[in-house]
N, C-alpha and C positions, 0 to 999 in steps of 0.2 A: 506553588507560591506564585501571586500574577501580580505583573510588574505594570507599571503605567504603561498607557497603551500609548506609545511607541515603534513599533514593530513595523518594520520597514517602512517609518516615516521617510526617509531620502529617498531608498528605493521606490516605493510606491508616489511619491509625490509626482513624480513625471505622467504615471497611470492615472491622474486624478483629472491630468489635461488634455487626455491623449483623446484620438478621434475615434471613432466608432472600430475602425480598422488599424492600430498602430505598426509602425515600420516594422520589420523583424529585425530583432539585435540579438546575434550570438551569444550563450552567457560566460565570459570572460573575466577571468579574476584581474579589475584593475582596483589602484589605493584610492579611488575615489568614492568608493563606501566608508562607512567609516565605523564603528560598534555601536553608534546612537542607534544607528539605522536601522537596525536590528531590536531594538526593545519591545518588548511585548505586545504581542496583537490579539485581539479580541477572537476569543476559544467560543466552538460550540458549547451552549447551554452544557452544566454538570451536571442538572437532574434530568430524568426523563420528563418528557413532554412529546403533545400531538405531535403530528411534524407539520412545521409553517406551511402553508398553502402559499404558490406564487402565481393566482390568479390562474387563468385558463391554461388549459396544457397547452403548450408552446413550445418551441425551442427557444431558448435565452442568449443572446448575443454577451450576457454578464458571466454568464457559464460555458465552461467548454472543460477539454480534456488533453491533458498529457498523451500523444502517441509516437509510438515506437517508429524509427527512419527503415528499419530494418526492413529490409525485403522490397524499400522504395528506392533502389540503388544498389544499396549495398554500399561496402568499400567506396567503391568509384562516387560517391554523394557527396563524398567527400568527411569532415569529422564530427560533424553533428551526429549525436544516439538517439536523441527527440525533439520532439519539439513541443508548445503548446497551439493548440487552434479555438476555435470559437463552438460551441453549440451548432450553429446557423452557417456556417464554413469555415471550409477546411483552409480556408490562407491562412499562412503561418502566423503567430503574433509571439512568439518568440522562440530561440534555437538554444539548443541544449547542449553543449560540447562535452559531454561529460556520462558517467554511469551512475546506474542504482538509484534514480529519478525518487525520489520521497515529498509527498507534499503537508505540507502543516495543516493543521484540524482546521484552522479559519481557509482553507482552502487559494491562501498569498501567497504564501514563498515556498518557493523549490530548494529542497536540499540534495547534494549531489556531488561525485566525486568528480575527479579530473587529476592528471589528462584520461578520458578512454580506457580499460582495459588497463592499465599501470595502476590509476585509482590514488594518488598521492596527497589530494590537497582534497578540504573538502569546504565546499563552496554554498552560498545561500544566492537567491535569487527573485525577483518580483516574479507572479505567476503571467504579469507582459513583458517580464525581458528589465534593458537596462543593466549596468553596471552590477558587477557580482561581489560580494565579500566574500574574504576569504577567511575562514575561520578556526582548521586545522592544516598543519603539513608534518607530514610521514618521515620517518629518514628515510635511504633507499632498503632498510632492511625488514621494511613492514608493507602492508597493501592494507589500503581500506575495503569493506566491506557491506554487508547491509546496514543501514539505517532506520531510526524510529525516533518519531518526534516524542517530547512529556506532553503528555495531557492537556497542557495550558498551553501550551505552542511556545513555550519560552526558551525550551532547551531541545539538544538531540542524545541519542546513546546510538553510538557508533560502534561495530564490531569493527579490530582493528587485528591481523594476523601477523604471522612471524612470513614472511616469504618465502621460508624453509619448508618442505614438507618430508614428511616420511615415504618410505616406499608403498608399492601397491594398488588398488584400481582405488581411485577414487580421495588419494590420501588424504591425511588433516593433516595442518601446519602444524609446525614444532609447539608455537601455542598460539593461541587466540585469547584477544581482550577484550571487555566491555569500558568503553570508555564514556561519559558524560562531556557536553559542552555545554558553557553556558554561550546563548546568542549574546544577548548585549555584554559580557566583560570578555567575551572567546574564551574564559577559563578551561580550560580541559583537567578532567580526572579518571584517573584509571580507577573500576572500582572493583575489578576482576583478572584474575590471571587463571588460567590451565591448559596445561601440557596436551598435548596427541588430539585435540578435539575441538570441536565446531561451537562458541557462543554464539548465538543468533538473537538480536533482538529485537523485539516486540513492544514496548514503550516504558516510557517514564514516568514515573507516578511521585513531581518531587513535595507535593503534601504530606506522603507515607513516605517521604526518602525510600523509595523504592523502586529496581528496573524488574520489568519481567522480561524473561527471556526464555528460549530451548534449548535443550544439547542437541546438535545435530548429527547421522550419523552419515555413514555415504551413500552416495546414488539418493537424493532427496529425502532419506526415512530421517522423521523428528521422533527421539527417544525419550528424553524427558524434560515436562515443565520446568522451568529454575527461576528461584526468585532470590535477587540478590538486593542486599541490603548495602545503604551509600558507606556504610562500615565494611564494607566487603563479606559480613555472612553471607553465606549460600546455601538452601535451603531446593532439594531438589527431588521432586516428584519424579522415579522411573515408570514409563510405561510398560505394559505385559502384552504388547499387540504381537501376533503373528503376520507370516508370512502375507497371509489374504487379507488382510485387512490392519493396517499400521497409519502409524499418524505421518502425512507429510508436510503440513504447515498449521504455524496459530495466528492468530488474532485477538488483541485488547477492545475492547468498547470503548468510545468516546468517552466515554463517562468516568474510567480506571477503574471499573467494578466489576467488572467477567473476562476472565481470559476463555475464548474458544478454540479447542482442537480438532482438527478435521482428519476422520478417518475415514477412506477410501473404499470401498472393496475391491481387489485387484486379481481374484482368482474368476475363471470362467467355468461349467461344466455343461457336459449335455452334447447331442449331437446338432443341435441348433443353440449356440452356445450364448449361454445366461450368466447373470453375476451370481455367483454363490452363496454370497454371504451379505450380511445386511451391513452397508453403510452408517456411519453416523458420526454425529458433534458432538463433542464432551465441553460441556461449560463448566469451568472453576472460577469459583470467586477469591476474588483477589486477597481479599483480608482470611482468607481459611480455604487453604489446597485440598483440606479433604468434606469439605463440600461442592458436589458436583451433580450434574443435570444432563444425565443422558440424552441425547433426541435421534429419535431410529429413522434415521431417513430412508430406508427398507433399500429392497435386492435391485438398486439403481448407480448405473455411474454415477459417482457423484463428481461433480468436476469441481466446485468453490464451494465456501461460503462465507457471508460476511454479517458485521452488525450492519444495522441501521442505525445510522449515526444519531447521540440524543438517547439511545436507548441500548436494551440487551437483546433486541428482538437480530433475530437470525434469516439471514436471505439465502440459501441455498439453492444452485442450479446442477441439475443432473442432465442427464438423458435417460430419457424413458417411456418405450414403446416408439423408439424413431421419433422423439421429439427431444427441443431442448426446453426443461421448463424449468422455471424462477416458482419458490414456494417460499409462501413468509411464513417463520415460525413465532407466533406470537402470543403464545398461550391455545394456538389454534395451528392449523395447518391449511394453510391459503395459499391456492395458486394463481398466482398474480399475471402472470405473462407463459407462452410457449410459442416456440420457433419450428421450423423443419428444422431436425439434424443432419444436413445434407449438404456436402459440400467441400467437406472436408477440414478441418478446424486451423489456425494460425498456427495451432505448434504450443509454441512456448510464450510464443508475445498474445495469447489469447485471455483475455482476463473478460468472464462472461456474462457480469453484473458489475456496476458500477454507480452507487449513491451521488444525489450529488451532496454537499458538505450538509444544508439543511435535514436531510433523511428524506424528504417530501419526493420525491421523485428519483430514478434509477436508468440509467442507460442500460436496456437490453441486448447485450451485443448477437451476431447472429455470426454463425458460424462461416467463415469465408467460401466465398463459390460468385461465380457474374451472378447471379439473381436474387443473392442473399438482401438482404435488410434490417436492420438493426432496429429497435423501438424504444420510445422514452415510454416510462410507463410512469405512472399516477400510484403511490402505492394507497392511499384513501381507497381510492373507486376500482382501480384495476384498469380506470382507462387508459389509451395507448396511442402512440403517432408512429409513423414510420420516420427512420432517420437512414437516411444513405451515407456513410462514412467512407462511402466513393475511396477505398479500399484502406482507410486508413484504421490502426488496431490501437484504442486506446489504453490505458493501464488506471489511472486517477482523473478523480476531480479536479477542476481548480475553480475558481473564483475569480471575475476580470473585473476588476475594478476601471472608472471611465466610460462605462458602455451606455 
């Protein structure tokens, strides 16, 4: 359902004046937001289409990316977890106090928790900073958790846990919730309860009154699809993956019409040792879980993969034969970009593809090492630029309004 467009009119107003470079302002929940400020923002297109062209490949001083403080400090940086920067540099344009960074499909507002690590309140934000709304808080017997926007960027579903957990490597909290917010009333609704186990969500579809989500189990393995209904049915798809090859995370399309699961191959053999087993994406569509589209990404790490936003086409990156390469699956299988894989990777803050909100273009990230470099790539042509992210690791898009 799309509300008048609204959406971070207050917040955003300041970004509409702001200079090429604006100040950095930490995002801090103060009452000078207000629920107006928050109504609805204009969502990527619902049906598939081209992807917009933005003239010559370039870097865009209007675009830029959420990245990680982590490893730029540490602790001692003090309590910022991100921040946002610009395409074109890396000076800050706004600071993040907060976990679990999520950004809305128009590529504006940050949603995100706070304080740190406790995870209490959970916060909205302009993608330059400015004054935060505050939109949920926790009692001390709960923690917040992952985040996903609905489809139309009006609302969020927030995993919300018991603080409690059970014994064991890895436990799950006593129970975990799927909760619904509305941005412009803050309504919050619980539309989910269960005991011993991991709700993880994956987005809002509130046309269909419907969330989709995972069960998660421990040590990162995703068990099964679940689709729950604003009536609280639950409807859930169990996976049959083994040991070598299991699902560890999904993804909705822009569009609320494919959910994608990503299965890894995780076993080696051989005295010069190989992936075992063949990798691959299982796409479900949304309106019917037992219609599904296997795609065999073959005997390759596979490290991500994403939609291309506007559509159901699939961007997977692997490593394969010492490289890192981006493949569009689009009815075809296209290799759009490849890296050295050399250098050693970021760990956990490495996210190795990144759209920007149009679909039109992609930041290629490159694996960390002094030599490494990163590329925007053109997904039309395959053409490409170098980008030095002069050692910063982004996670999302965002959109800079004022630029």
């Amino acid at each position: 359902m799309k509300r008048p467009g609204l959406l971070l009119a207050a917040l955003v107003l300041g970004a509409c004046v702001s200079t090429p470079e604006p100040t950095p302002a930490p995002a801090t929940a103060t009452p000078a937001a207000s629920a107006a400020s928050v109504s609805a923002s204009p969502s990527p297109s619902a049906t598939a289409s081209p992807a917009r062209t933005s003239g010559p490949l370039a870097l865009d001083p209007g675009h830029g990316w959420v990245v990680s403080v982590f490893g730029r400090g540490g602790p001692a940086a003090g309590p910022v977890n991100a921040r946002v920067r610009r395409e074109t540099s890396n000076k800050e344009v706004a600071a993040i106090a907060g976990d679990g960074v999520t950004v809305s499909p128009d590529g504006l507002t940050l949603a995100y928790w706070v304080p740190a690590g406790r995870r209490r309140e959970l916060q909205l934000v302009s993608s330059v900073g400015g004054s935060a709304l505050s939109l949920l808080t926790l009692p001390e017997t709960e923690v917040g958790n992952e985040i996903a926007w609905s489809t139309d960027g009006t609302g969020l579903v927030a995993r919300v846990d018991s603080i409690a957990t059970r014994g064991g490597i890895d436990p799950p909290p006593e129970y975990t919730t799927l909760r619904t917010i509305d941005v412009v009333s803050k309504s919050a609704r619980e539309v989910v309860r269960e005991q011993n186990t991991r709700l993880v969500p994956i987005g809002w579809l509130r046309d269909k009154k419907l969330v989709v989500a995972t069960r998660a189990g421990g040590l990162g393995r995703v068990t099964a699809y679940v689709r729950v209904g604003e009536d609280g049915q639950v409807k859930t798809t169990d996976f049959t993956d083994d040991d070598c090859v299991h699902a560890t995370a999904a993804r909705l399309d822009t569009r609320g019409a494919q959910v994608m699961t990503i299965h890894p191959a995780r076993c080696i053999e051989g005295s010069d040792p190989a992936v075992k087993d063949a990798s691959f994406v299982r796409l479900w569509a949304v309106d019917d879980p037992n219609t599904t589209k296997k795609i065999e990404v073959g005997k390759v790490t596979l490290l991500d993969a994403v939609f291309r936003p506007g559509t159901s086409d699939v961007l997977t990156t692997t490593i394969t034969g010492g490289r890192l390469v981006a493949q569009l699956w689009d009815g075809r299988q296209a290799t759009l970009a490849d890296l050295p894989a050399t250098g050693g990777f970021i760990g956990a803050q490495f996210t190795p593809a990144i759209f920007r909100v149009e679909g039109d273009r992609f930041l290629f990230v490159a694996p960390s090492g002094p030599t490494s470099r990163s590329k925007l790539v053109d997904v039309k042509t395959g053409d490409a630029i170098e980008v030095d992210l002069q050692g910063d690791a982004p996670s999302a898009a965002v959109v800079l309004p004022g630029s």
